[in-house]
N, C-alpha and C positions, 0 to 999 in steps of 0.2 A: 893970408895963408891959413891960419887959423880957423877962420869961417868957414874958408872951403872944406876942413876936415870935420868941422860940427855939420856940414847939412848932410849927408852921407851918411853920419851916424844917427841922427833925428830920423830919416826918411827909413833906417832899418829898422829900430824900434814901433813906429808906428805900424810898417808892415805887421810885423812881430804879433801885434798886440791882441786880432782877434785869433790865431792861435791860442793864446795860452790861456783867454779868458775861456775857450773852449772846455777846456782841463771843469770849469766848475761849473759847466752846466750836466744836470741829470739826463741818462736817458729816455727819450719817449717811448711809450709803450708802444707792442712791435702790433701791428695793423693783421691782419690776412690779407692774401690778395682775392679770394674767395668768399663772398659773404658766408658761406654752410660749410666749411673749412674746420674751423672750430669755434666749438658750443661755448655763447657769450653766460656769462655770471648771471647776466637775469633770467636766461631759459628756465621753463620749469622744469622737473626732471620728469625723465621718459619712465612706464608704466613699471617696465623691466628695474629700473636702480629705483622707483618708491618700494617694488616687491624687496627689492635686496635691502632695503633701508629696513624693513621689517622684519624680514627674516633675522638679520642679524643683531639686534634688539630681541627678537625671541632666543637668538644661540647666545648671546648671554643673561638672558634669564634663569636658560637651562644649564650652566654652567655653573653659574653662582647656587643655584637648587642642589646641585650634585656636591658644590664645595661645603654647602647646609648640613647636607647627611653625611660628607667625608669628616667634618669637624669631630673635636675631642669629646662633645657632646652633642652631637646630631640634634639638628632642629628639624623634624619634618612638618610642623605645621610652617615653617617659614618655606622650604622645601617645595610641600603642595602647591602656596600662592605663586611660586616662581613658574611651578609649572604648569599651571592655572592660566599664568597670564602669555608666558612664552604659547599655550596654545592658539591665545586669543590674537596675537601676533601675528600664530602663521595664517590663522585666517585671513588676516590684513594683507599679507602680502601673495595671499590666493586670488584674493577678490584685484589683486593690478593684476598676475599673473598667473593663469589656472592651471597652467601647466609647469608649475613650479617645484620640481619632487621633491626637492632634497626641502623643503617647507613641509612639505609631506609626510616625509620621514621623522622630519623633528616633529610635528603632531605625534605620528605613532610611537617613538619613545619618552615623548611627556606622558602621554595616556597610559603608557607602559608602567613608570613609573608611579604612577597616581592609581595603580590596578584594576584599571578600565580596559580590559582587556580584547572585548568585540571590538571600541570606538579604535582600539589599537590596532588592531589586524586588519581592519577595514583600513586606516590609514596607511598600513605597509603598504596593505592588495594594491591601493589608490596609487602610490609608487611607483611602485612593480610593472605595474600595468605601463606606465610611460616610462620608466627606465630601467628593462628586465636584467639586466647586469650592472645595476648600480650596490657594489656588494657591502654598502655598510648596512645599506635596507636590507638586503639578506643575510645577515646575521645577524640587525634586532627582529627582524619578523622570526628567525628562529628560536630568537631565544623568548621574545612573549608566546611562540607554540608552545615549546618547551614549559615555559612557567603555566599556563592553561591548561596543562596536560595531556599536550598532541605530541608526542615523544618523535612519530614517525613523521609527523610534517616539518619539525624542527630536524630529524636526518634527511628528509629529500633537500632541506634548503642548504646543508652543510654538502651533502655535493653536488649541488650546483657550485658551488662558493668554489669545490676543487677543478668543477669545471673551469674557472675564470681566473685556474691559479691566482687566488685570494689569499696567501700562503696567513696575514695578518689574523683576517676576519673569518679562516677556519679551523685556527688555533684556537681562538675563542669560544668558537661555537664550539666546538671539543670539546674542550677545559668545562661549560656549561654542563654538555651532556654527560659528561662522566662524573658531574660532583651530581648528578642530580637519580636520584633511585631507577633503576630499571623498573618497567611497566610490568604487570604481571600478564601471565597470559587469559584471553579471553576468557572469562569464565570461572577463571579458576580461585578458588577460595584462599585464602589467608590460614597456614597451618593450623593456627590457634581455631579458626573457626571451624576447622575438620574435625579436630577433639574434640570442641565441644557438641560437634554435632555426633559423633562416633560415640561420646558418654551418652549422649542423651538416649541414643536407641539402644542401648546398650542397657540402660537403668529403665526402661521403659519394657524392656525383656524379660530381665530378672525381676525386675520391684512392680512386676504386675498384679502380682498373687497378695501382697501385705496387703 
């Protein structure tokens, strides 16, 4: 009577048993049913993420450059090589993708920064030219006008920016144009330089007979 109730309990255990040994095996890594499904670990990377791998490697160059001159003692020669190399960067990531603006852009406000002002406005233009309403390039292109001394090219680029309700980046530009001196008009002399031209002919009248 006995045996017969051990073989019944033997034969459920052993059932049992690849169950639970189940419990400690690892999962296998899950396959694709697709070989081009998804991109294996050794692919190399496409032209597009090497451009982005560089680009972002120059945007914190340019970051750390600005934290340079924001510090309690501003280092600009550490400042320059950041921005120096962040240039050198976006080159790197022109040459996978040349049509890469916002690489573009960060060219044009390193150069900004570094007071290379042509290599700066050509890099907006270079922007511009492939992304006309990308508006943070429109409000550093206005504000290197503005510092170059194109007053009127830095307002045609502040309302474009209201064209594109920009509401951020033509606060900005704003704030820019109003800390910065109005232009005089064409031609027109400097007060001081009126007096002294208004004495001179004036003693040139009188003080011709001594």
């Amino acid at each position: 009577m006995r045996q017969r109730m051990i073989l019944p309990l033997l034969l459920l255990a052993i059932a049992a048993s690849p169950a639970l040994a189940s419990f400690d095996e690892r999962p296998k890594p899950a396959t694709s049913s697709s070989s081009g499904s998804l991109p294996q670990a050794t692919d190399p990377k496409s032209a597009r993420q090497q451009a982005e791998t560089w680009y972002h490697d120059a945007y914190e160059d340019v970051t750390k450059a600005k934290e340079a001159m924001a510090a309690e003692s501003p280092d600009k020669k550490k400042a320059d090589k950041l921005y120096k190399r962040a240039i050198e960067r976006a080159v790197r990531a022109l040459e996978y993708d040349a049509k890469y603006h916002e690489a573009m852009n960060l060219q044009g406000f390193a150069w900004r920064k570094l007071g290379q002002y042509d290599k700066s406005l050509a890099a907006y233009a270079a922007c511009l030219a492939l992304a006309p309403d990308y508006a943070p390039a429109r409000e550093y292109y206005g504000q290197a006008l503005l510092e170059s001394g194109d007053r009127k090219g830095a307002e045609a680029q502040l309302a474009y920016l209201k064209q594109l309700n920009a509401e951020e980046h033509v606060k900005l530009l704003e704030a820019a144009l109003a800390a910065a001196p109005a232009a005089d008009p064409a031609g027109a002399k400097p007060k001081d330089e009126k007096e002294k031209a208004g004495d001179a002919k004036s003693g040139s009248s009188t003080g011709g007979g001594h």
